[in-house]
N, C-alpha and C positions, 0 to 999 in steps of 0.2 A: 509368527507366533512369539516375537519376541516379548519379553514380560514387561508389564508397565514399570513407571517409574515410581508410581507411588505404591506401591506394596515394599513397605519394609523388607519384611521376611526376605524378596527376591536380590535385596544386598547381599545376603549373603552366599548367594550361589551364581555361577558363572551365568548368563548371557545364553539362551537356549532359542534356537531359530526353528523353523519349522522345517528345515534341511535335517536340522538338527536329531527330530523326533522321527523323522522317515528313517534314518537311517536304523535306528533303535526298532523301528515295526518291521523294516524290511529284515535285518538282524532273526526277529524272532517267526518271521516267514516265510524264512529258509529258500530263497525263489519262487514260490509262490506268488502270485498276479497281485499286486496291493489294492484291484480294483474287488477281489472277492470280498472286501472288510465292507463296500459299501453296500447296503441296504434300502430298501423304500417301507412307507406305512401302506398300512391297505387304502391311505385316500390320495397314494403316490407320489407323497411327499419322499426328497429322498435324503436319505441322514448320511455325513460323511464321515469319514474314521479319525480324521484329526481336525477341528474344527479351533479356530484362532481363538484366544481371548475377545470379551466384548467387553472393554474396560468404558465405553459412553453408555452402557446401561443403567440404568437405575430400579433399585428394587421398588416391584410391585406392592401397591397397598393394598394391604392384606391386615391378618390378623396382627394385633401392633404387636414390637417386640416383644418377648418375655410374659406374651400373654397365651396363654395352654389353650391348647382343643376341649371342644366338648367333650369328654368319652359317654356317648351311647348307647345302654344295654339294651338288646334288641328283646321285647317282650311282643310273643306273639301266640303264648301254650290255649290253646280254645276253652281249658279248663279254668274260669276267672278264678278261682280259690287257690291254684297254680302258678298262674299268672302274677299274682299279688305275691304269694310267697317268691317267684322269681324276683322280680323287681326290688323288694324289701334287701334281698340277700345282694343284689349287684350295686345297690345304693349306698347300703351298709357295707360294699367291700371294692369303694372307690370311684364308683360310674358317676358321672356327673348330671346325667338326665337321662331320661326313658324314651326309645322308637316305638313307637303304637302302632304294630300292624295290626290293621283289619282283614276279616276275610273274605276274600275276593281282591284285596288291593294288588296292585303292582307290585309290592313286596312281600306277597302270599306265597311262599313256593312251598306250599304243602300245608302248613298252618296260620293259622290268623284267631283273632279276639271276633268273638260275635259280635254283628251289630245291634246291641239292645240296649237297653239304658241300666238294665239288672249287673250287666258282665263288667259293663263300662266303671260301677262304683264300684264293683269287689274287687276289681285291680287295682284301681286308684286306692283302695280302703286304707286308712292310716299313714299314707305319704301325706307330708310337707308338700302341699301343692306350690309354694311360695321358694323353695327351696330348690327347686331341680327346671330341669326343661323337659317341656314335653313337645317329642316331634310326632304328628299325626299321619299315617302312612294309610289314606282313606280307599276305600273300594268305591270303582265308576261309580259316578253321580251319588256320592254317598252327600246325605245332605244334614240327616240329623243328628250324627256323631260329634258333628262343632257344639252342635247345640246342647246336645245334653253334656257335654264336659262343660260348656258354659256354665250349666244350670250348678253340676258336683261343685267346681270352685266359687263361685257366687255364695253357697252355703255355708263356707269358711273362710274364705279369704279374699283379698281383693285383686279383684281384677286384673289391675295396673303392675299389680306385682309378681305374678304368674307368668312365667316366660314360658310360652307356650306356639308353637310353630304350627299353625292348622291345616295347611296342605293342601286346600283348593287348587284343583290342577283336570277340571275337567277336558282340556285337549289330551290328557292320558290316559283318559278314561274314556276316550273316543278312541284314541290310537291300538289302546291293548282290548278291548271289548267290540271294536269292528261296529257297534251300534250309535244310530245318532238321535236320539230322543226327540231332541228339538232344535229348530234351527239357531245357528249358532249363536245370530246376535239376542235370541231371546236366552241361551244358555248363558251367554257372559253377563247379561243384564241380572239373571238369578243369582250368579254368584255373584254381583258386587254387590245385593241387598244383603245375601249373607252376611259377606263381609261387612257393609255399615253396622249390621243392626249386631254384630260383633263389637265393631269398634266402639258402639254406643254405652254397650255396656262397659266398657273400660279396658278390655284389651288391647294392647297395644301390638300384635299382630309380632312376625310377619302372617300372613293371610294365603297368599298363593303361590304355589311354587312353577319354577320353570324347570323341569323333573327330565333328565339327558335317561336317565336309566333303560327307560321301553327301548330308545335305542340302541342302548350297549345289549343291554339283554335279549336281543334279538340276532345280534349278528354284527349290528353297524360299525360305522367307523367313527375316529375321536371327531372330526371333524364333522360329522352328521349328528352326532350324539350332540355335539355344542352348538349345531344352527339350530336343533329343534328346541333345545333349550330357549334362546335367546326368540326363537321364532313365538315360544309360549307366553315367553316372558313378557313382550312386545304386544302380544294380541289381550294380556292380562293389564297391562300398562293403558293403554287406549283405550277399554274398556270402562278401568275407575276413570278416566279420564272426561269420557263421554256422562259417563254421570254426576260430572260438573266438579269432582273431584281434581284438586290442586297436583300436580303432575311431582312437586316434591312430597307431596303427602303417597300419593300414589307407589312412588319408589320404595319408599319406606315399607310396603303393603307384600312387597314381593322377596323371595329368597329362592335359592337353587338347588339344583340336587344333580351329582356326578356320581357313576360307578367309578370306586377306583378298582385296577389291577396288577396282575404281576408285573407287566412293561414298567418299571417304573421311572425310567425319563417320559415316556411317550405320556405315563400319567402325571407327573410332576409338570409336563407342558401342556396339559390340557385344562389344569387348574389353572397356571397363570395364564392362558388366552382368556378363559371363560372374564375374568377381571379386567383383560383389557379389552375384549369385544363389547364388554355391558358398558364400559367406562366410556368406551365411541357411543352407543348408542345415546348415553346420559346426555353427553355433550352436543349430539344433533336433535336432541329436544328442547335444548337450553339449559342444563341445569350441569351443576358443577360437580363432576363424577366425587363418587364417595365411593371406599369399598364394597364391594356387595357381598353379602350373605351367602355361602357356598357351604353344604352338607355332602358329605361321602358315604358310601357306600361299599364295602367291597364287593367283586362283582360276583354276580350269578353264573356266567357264563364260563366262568375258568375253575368252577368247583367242579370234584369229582367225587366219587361214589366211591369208586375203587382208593385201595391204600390211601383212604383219607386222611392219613396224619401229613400228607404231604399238602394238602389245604392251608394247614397253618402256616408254612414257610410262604403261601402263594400270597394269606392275608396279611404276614409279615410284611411283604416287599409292597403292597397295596395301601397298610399303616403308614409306611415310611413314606413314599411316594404322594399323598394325601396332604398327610402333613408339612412334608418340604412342598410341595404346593400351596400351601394356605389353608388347608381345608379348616373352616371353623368347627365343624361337628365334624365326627366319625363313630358310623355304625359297622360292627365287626358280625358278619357269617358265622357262626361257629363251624369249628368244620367237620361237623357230620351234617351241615344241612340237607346236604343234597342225599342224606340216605333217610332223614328222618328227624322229628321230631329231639332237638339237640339235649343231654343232658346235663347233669349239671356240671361236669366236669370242662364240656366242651363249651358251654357257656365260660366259664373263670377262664379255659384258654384265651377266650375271645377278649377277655374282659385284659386280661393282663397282656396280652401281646397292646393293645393304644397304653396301656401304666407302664409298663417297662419302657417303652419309644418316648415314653413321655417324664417320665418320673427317673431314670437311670440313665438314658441317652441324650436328656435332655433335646430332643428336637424342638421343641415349641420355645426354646432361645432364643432362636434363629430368625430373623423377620428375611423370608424369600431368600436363602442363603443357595439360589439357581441362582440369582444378580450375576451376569459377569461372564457366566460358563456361556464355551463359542457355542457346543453342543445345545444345552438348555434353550440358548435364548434363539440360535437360530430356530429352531425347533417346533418354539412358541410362535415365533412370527408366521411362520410357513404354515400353521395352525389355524391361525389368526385369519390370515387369509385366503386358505381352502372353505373356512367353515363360514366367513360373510361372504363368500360368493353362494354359497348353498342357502344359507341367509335371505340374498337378497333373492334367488331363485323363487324360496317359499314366498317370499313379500309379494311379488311379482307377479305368481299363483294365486295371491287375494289372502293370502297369511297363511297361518298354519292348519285351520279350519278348512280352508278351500284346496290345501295340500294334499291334508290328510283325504277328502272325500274323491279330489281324483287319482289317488292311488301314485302319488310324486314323491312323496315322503316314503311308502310303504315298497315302493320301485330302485326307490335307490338302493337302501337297506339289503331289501334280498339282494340286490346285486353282490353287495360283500360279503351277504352272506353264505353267497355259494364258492365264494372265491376263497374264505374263514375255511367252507367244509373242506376242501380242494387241498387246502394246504393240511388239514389236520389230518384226513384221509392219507395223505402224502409222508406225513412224518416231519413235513417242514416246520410246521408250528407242533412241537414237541409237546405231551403232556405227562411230564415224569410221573410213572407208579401208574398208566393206563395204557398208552399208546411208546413209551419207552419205559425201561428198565422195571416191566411188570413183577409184579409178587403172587404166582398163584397160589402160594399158601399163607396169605396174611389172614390174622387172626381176623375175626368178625366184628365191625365196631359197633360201641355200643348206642344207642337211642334211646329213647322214653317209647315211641311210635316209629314206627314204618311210616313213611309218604304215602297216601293212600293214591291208588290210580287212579287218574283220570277219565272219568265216564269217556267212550267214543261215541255214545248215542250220538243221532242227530240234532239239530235247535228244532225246539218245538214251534208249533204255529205260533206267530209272531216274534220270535226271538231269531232270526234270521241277520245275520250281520248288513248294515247298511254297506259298509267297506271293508277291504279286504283287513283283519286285524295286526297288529305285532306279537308274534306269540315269543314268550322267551325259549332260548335253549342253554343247551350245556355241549361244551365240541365236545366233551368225552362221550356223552351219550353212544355213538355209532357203535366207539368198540367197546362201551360196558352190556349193549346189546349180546356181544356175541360171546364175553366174560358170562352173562345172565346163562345163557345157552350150555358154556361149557358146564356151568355148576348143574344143569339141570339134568345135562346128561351122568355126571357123577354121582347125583342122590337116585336114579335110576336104575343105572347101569351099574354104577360101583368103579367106573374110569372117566377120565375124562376122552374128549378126541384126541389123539396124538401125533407125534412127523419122529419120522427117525432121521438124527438125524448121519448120514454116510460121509465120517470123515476120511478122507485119504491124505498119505504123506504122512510125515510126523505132526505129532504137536504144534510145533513153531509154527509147520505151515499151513494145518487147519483151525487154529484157535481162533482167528479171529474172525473167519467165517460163521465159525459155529457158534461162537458167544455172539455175531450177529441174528445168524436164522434163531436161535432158543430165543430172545427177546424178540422177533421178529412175530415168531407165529405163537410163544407165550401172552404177548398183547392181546389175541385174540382169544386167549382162553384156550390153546393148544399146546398141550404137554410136549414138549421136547425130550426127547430118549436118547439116549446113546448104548452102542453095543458095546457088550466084555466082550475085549479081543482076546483076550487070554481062554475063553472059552470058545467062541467063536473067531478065526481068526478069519474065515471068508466072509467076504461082504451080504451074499443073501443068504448065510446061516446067522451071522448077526441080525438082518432085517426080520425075516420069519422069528425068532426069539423074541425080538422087539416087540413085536405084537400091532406094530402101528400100521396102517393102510395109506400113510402119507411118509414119502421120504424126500428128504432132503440133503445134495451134494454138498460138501462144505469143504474145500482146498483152498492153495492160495492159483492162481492163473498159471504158473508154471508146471503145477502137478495136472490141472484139469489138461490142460496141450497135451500128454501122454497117458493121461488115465480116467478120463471122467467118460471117456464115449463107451469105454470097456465096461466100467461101471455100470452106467445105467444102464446097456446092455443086460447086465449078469442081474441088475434089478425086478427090470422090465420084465425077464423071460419068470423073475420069482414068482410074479405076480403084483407088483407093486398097483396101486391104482393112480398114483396120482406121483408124477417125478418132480421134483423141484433143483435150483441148481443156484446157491449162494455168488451171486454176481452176478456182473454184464456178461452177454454172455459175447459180445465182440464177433470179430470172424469168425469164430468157431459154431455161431447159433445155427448153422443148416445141420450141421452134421451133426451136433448135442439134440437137435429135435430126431432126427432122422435114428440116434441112439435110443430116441426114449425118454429126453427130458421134455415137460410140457410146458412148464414156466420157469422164470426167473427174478430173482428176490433180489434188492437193491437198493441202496439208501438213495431216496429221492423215487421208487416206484412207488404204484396205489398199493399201500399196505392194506386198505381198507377192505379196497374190489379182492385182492388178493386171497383176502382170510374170508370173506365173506364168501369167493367159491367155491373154497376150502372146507366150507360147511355144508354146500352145497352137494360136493362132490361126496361126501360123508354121509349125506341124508339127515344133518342135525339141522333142526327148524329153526330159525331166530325170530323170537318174537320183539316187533318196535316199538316200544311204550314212552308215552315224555312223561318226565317227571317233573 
């Protein structure tokens, strides 16, 4: 890891080996195994903790130097005279073009713009069509919403000069809708007349997107998310192709779409593979790679409900990460999405978190400023090449058409996505303010709307999914379930469910137990109590006071060895119903059950299964709703 020769700056500092830097990590890892720093991705790529300089790389072309991201106000309120007043205000206070969700689209999670031609001009009403971008975020087999935006700018303006991004992307509209209307080569053949009879009139496109999102918002992994992309993009590409369309006119025709998230190297190298997989694919068609057109998103799946101010930090590190990746556009979640219909405050968060990144941080300086990092670029390559093998997999399959209908695409996805739940159940994939360091009394945020539920009727006759669909989630979903539960029982009851929790020893040597189990069963919407010793100085005169029907041990291992069997003893005989016991519980687990404990709580056990029998054992219902 010695530093190259041509960086300046490293004149002036001594000579740093990679002997060097071990010593300084082993230093702050106190004997600790230096192999716990390494990691894998969920597509088993594995990242290592000190990773060389890569001084023969060269930055990716991308967005050119000193040239800014789009910023993207996401307009989606179903009220157009709303809609239009949104818009006006986020253009007027800096956004540089407008997301047009539709409803039903892919980027529907809870609201969207009607499809009609009435809603379509009362949003547009009084914009500079000539003046902004417009990205179109369309609903399955949406076909006339190109057209009438056609029709709105034709009326004032020209064509040619409308930077406008249409969104044809029906393999996404097969993927998330489970339905296949019609076979596939008659669907690509409809949307490339679309798109001509577009081109004809004087837009200059792009026209169809290669859309990663169904699969991040499902579950999947970077490297699934980027073959289905490239797999769309490919099947989009061959098809202007077939209709006698020039294969460089073609390219021109297509643009992309990435979730970004909180991982932010893992997103920062999923932008630069997506640029260099499209750039291989250019070059085995014959044509001489050029940047491609890459759009962000941050993502759906890492938003929470609960203590949603902590959203923001998540779209913060998801701005950055986008941006240090190249991304040419970025559209920001507000983040109350995932409770409701965002207001206008959460809107201007949204809007100012890409201005500040961009306008005070200056990120958008920077052309690829990953170039170089041992981390970044291995990272990208190992990317690179999980996701053209998935690639050629789909190819292989007869494209992403013939993927998606035998269920290869939709096969793999869940697989990580059980592996996503596993970990998030677990506590391994952390989600601060739901699944760690919960707030049962945060204030209520605010919305315009509530998310309205999702019907669970059945599909009626004829609406019958041809294929198994991609539905989106949220990991937090599980334990805002049981969050939802606790409030329910509180506006009922007048308490929540509760755990007491039975410190023994001193302070010193239960606190950290206890500040474990209170975040442990608070995640689940379970009040954590503690007795006045000073009032109760025995252990089941404090539980009975307590009022809770769940208790929970909480020492450090050397007090449980002499006093935890006694305890739960003295619990058990109280009445306790349910014992729990803060750690492993080691050799001692015969004789702790045989006292009276029945489970044990631990960093790394199911938090999930845990609270959830927890409720059980309560008799509190939890009801499972998506949102």
């Amino acid at each position: 890891m010695t530093e190259p020769e041509n960086l300046p700056l490293a004149a002036d500092f001594p000579p740093a080996t990679q002997e060097d830097w071990r010593k300084l990590v082993d230093a702050v890892l106190k004997g600790a195994p230096f192999k716990r720093l390494k990691s894998a991705t969920y597509d088993g790529l594995a990242i290592e903790p000190l990773a060389g300089s890569r001084c023969d790389a060269r930055p990716i072309a991308a967005r050119r130097g000193a040239t800014p991201w789009e910023v993207l106000a996401r307009i989606e309120h179903p009220d157009p005279a709303r809609g239009n007043e949104i818009a006006r205000r986020e253009l007027d206070n800096g956004a540089s073009g407008l997301a047009l969700v539709f409803a039903g689209s892919l980027g529907d999670y809870g609201f969207g713009i009607a499809d009609s031609e009435d809603a379509l001009a009362r949003v547009l009403e009084g914009i500079r069509l000539n003046g902004v971008t417009l990205d179109i975020d369309l609903a399955p087999f949406a076909r006339e919403v190109p057209q009438r935006l056609a029709e709105l700018v034709k009326r004032g303006f020209d064509p040619a000069a409308v930077n406008v991004r249409f969104g044809y992307d029906p393999l996404t509209a097969i993927a998330v809708s489970g339905k296949i209307p019609l076979p596939w080569n008659e669907t690509a053949a409809l949307m490339v007349r679309l798109i001509q009879t577009l081109a004809e009139t004087g837009f200059k496109g792009p026209f169809a997107v290669g859309d990663g999102r169904a699969i991040h918002n499902a579950g999947g992994s970077e490297a699934q998310e980027l073959a289905f992309a490239l797999a769309g993009a490919v099947a989009y590409l061959r098809a202007l192709e077939a209709s006698g369309m020039a294969l460089e006119t073609a390219r021109a025709i297509i643009y992309f779409r990435l979730s970004a998230d909180a991982d932010q190297f893992l997103t920062m190298a999923k932008f630069r593979a997506l640029r260099k997989l499209w750039a291989r694919i250019e070059a085995a068609s014959g044509l001489s790679p050029k940047p491609a057109l890459i759009t962000a998103e941050t993502a759906w799946r890492m938003m929470a409900q609960r203590d949603p101010h902590v959203n923001i930090l998540r779209a913060t590190i998801a701005v950055f990460a986008a941006a240090l990746g190249g991304a040419d556009a970025i559209t920001v979640l507000p983040f109350t999405a995932a409770r409701g219909l965002p207001d206008r405050f959460a809107r201007r968060i949204a809007r100012n978190t890409q201005l500040i990144l961009k306008e005070e941080v200056h990120l958008d300086k920077v052309a690829d400023p990953a170039a170089g990092s041992g981390a970044v670029e291995n990272l990208t390559d190992e990317l690179c090449q999980a996701a053209w093998v998935l690639f050629q997999e789909i190819e292989a399959a007869g494209g992403a058409a013939a993927a998606l209908k035998s269920g290869l695409i939709q096969g793999k996805v869940a697989d990580i996505r059980l592996k996503r739940a596993a970990a998030a159940a677990r506590r391994r994939d952390a989600l601060t303010g739901v699944s760690i360091f919960p707030n049962l009394h945060e204030a209520e945020a605010v919305v315009d709307a509530p998310i309205p539920q999702k019907s669970s009727s059945p599909p009626q006759r004829g609406e019958q999914a041809a294929i198994e669909p991609l539905v989106s989630i949220r990991l937090a979903q599980p334990f805002e379930a049981l969050r939802d539960a606790s409030d329910r029982a509180l506006a009922a009851r007048g308490a929540r469910p509760s755990v007491f929790l039975a410190t023994l020893g001193s302070q010193a040597e239960f606190a950290a137990r206890a500040t474990f189990a209170k975040n442990f069963f608070e995640a689940g919407g379970i009040e954590a109590v503690s007795g006045d010793s000073a009032k109760h100085p025995a252990l089941p005169q404090a539980y009975q006071a307590a009022g809770a029907a769940l208790v929970c041990l909480c020492s450090a291992d050397k007090v449980y060895e002499k006093d935890a069997v006694a305890a739960a003893q003295a619990l058990k005989a109280t009445g306790a119903k349910h014992i729990y016991l803060a750690g492993r519980p080691g050799e001692r687990e015969q004789a702790l059950r045989a006292a009276g404990v029945q489970s044990f709580i631990y960093e790394g056990c199911d938090a999930l299964a845990t609270l959830q029998g927890a409720y059980a054992i309560l008799g509190v219902e939890i009801e499972r709703r998506q949102t």
